[in-house]
C-alpha positions, 0 to 999 in steps of 0.5 A: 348786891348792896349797890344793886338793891341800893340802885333800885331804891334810887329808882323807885317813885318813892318809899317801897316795899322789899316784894317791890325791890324783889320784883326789881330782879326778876327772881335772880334773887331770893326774897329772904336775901333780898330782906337781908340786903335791906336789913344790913343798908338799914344798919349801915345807915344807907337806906331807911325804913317806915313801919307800913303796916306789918311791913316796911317800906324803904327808901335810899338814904344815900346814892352809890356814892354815899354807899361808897363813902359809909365802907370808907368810913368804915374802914379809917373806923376800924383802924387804930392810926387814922392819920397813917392810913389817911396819908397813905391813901392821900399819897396814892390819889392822881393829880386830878383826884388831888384837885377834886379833894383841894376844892372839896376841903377849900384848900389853895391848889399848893395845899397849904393848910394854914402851915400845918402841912409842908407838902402839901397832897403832891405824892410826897406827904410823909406819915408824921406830916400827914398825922399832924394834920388828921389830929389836928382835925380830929 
């Protein structure tokens, strides 16, 4: 539903009211859970809000993708090994998905990172490796 509402803020022509977002559905959803979504979206940062007189008027901070990448963010928060669950989820990505991370990161298509990682993102990243990395980010 968070997506759905966020979508509809990506659409609106500006900053909109929660009665406009509610329209949006056409009664598949009650007006209070509408507010509920916004409020929560406010909170997880991915939408804002403007006082408009008694009410607010809201608007997308963030697209699909952005509300994505914050539940990410989320999750490596809450874990205690960061690195650990870096590497596992690097160690899952398709070669295609590795190359989207290289470019994105600048790094050389072997994934040396000034020789702090041995192997690179090919699949074969061990733990130890990978915690390096991430601490020496961090």
């Amino acid at each position: 539903m968070e997506a759905q509402v966020l979508a509809a803020l990506s659409d609106a022509p500006g900053p909109v009211t929660a009665a406009w977002v509610h329209g949006r559905f056409g009664g598949d959803l009650a007006y209070t859970t509408v507010m509920t979504i916004l409020t929560r979206l406010h909170a997880k940062r991915a939408v804002t809000r403007e006082r408009a007189g008694r009410s607010f008027q809201w608007r997308a901070a963030s697209d699909e993708a952005g509300l994505a990448a914050l539940r990410m963010r989320r999750v490596l928060d809450a874990e205690a090994d960061r690195g650990a669950v870096l590497a596992r989820f690097v160690t899952t990505l398709s070669p295609d998905d590795e190359r989207v991370l290289r470019d994105l990161l600048g790094l050389p298509e072997d994934g040396d990172m000034d020789g702090d990682m041995d192997s690179g993102m090919d699949g074969g990243m061990d733990s130890d490796t990978a915690g390096g990395a991430a601490g020496a980010e961090g």
